[in-house]
C-alpha positions in Angstrom: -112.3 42.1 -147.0 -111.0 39.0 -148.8 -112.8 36.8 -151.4 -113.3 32.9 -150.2 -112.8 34.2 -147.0 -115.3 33.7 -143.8 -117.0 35.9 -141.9 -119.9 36.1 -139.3 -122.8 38.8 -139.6 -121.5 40.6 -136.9 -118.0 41.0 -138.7 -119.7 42.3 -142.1 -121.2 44.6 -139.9 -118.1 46.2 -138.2 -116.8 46.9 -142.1 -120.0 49.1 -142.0 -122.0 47.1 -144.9 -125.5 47.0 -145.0 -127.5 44.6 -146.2 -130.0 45.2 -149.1 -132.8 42.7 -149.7 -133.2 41.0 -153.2 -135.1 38.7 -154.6 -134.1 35.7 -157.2 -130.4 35.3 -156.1 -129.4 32.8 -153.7 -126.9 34.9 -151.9 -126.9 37.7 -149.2 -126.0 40.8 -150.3 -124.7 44.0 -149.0 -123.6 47.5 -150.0 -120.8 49.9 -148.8 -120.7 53.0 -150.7 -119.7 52.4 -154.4 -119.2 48.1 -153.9 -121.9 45.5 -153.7 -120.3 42.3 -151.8 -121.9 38.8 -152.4 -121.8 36.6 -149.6 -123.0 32.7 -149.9 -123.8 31.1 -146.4 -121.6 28.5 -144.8 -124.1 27.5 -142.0 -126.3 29.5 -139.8 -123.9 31.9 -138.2 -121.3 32.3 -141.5 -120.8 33.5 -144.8 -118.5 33.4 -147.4 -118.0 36.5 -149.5 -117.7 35.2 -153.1 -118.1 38.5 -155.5 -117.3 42.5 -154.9 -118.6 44.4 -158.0 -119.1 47.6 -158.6 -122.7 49.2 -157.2 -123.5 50.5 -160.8 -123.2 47.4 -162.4 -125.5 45.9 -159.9 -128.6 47.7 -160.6 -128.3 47.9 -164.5 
């Protein structure tokens, strides 16, 4: 996966991310083993990713 790049719900599932529910950021995010991706939606049936960081850093 690409930063700035587009990608529909059913695409961030074929990587094999899942999403995780959080509260107080405007973003959807989603895990895949060690990475937490940051997606920002384009419309209803889109997303941008915009951030991959590392899962540790995450939840300190």
């Amino acid at each position: 996966m690409r930063i700035n790049e587009i990608y529909t719900l059913n695409e961030i599932r074929e990587y094999g991310l899942t999403e995780k529910s959080v509260k107080d950021i405007q973003a959807k995010v989603f895990l895949n083993g060690s990475k937490v991706y940051f997606f920002e939606p384009v419309n209803t049936q889109t997303l941008r990713l915009y951030s991959i960081i590392n899962k540790r850093s995450f939840f300190l």
